[in-house]
C-alpha positions in Angstrom: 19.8 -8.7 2.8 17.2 -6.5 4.9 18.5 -4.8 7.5 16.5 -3.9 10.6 14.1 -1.4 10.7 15.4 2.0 11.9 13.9 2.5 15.4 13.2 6.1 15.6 10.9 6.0 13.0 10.0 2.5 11.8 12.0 2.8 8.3 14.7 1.2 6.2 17.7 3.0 7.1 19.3 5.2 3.8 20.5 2.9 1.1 19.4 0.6 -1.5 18.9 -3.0 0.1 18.5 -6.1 -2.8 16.4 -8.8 -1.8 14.6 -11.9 -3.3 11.2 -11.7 -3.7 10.6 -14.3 -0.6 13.0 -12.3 1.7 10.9 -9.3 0.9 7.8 -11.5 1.4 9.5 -13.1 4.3 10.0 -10.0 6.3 6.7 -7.3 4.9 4.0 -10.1 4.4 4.1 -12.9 6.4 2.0 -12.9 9.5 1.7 -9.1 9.6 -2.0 -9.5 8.2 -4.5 -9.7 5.0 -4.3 -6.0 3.9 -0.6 -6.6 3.3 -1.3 -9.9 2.1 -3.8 -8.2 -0.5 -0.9 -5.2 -1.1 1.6 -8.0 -1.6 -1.0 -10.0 -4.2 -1.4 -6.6 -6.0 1.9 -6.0 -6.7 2.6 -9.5 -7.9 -0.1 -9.1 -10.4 0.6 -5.9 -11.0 4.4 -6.7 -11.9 3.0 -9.5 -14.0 0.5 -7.7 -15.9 3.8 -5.7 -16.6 6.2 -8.2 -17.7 3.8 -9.2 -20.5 4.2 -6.3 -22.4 8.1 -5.3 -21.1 11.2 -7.1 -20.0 11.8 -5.8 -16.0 14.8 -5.7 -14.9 14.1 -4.5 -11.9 11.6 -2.8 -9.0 12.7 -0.6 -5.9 9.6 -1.0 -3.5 9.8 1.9 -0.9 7.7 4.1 1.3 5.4 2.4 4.2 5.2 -1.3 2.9 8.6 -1.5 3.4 8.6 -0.4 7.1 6.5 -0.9 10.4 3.4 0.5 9.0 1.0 -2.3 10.5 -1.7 -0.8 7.5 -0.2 1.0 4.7 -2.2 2.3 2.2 -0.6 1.5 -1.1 2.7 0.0 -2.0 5.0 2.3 -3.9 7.0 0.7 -6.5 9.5 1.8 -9.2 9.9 -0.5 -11.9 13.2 -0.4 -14.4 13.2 -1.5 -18.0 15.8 -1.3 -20.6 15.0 2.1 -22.9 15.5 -0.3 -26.1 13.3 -2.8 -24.6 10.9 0.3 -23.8 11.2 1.5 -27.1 10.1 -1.6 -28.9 7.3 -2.2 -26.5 6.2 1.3 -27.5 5.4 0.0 -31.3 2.5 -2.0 -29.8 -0.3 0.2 -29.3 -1.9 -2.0 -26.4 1.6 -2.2 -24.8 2.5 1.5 -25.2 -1.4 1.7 -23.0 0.1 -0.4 -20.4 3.3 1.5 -20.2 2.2 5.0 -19.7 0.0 4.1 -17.1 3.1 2.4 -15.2 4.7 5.6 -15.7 2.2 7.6 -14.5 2.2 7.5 -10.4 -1.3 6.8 -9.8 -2.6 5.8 -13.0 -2.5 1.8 -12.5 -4.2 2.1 -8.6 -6.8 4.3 -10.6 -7.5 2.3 -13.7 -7.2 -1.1 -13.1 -8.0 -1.4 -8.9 -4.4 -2.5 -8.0 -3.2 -0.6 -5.1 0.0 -0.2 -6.0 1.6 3.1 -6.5 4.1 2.7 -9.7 6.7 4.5 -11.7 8.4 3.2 -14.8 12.2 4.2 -15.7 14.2 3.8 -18.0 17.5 1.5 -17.6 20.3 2.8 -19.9 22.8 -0.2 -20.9 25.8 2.3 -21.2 29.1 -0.7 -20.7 31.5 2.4 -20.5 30.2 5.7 -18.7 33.8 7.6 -19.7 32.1 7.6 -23.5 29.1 9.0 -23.5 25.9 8.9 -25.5 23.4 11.3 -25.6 21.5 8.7 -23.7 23.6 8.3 -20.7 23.9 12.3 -18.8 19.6 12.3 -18.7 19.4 8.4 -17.8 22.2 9.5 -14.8 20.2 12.2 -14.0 16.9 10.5 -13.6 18.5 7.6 -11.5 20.1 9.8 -9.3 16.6 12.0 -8.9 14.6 8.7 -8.4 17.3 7.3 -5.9 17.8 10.6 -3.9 13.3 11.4 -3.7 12.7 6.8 -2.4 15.5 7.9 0.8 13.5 11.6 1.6 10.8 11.8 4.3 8.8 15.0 4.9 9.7 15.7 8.5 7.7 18.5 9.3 3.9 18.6 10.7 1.7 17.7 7.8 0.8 21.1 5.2 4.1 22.8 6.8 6.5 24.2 3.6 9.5 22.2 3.1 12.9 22.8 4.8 16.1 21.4 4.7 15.3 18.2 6.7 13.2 17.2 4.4 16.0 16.8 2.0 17.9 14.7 3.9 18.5 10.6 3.7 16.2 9.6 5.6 15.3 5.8 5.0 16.0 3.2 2.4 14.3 1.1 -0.5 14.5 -3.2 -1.3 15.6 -3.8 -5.1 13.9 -7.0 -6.0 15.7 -8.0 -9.4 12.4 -9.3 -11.6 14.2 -10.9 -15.7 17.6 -9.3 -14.0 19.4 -6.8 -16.1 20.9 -8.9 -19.3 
């Protein structure tokens, strides 16, 4: 479930909030316009141009599609895939293409037209944490990273260094589950 928007500055409150792909639609897209409905077609094809080459489990959509932004600019999107999945991908030259530039914030809004901001992690399949791999203390690092930087907002005035309010929760991200984790 989506909760409401956080009035004091039009945002997800902190948190990770799962939704369906129609909830999401539901509550961003409908009736709020045609550059959202363009953002929202974007992602769709930009999460399908994806799933051809990579099993996703998963995308956390966050920043100013996901709030009361009337026009946002892009939508900003992390997209999870199993690292053995990943991997295999990889061995395809055409597919490894594709993957760097969804790793690369910027690259797909740059090289194929999509405006749609993405990142590409790495989901670690670790069943018990208390035995660890040498896989598991980076992949719980980068989660944690990725989670902590979709909840931060720059509260100063624009071009002002960053302070300690800046570090702070600040508003939330929507998990849409894509194959689901397996």
């Amino acid at each position: 479930m989506i909760p409401d928007l956080d009035g004091s500055h039009g945002q997800l409150p902190p948190g990770r909030y799962r939704a369906s792909r129609g909830e999401l639609h539901d509550r961003f897209v409908d009736g709020r316009g045609a550059h959202r409905q363009q953002l929202w077609a974007d992602w769709e094809s930009a999460t399908s141009l994806l799933c051809r080459h990579v099993t996703v489990n998963a995308a956390w959509l966050y920043g100013q599609f996901v709030s009361d932004d009337p026009d946002p600019e892009i939508l900003s999107c992390v997209y999870w895939a199993e690292d053995l999945e990943l991997a295999k991908a990889r061995l395809n030259p055409s597919s490894a293409t594709i993957l760097a530039a969804f790793a690369q914030r910027g690259k797909v809004r740059r090289t194929v037209g999509l405006q749609v901001d993405t990142y590409l992690m790495a989901w670690h399949c670790q069943p018990d944490t208390s035995i660890e791999d040498r896989y598991l203390a980076p992949y719980l690092q980068r989660r944690g990273w990725v989670d902590d930087h979709l909840q931060r907002m720059r509260w100063g005035p624009r071009g002002s260094p960053p302070s300690r309010e800046d570090a702070l929760p600040r508003r939330g991200y929507v998990e849409v589950i894509v194959d689901d984790y397996q």
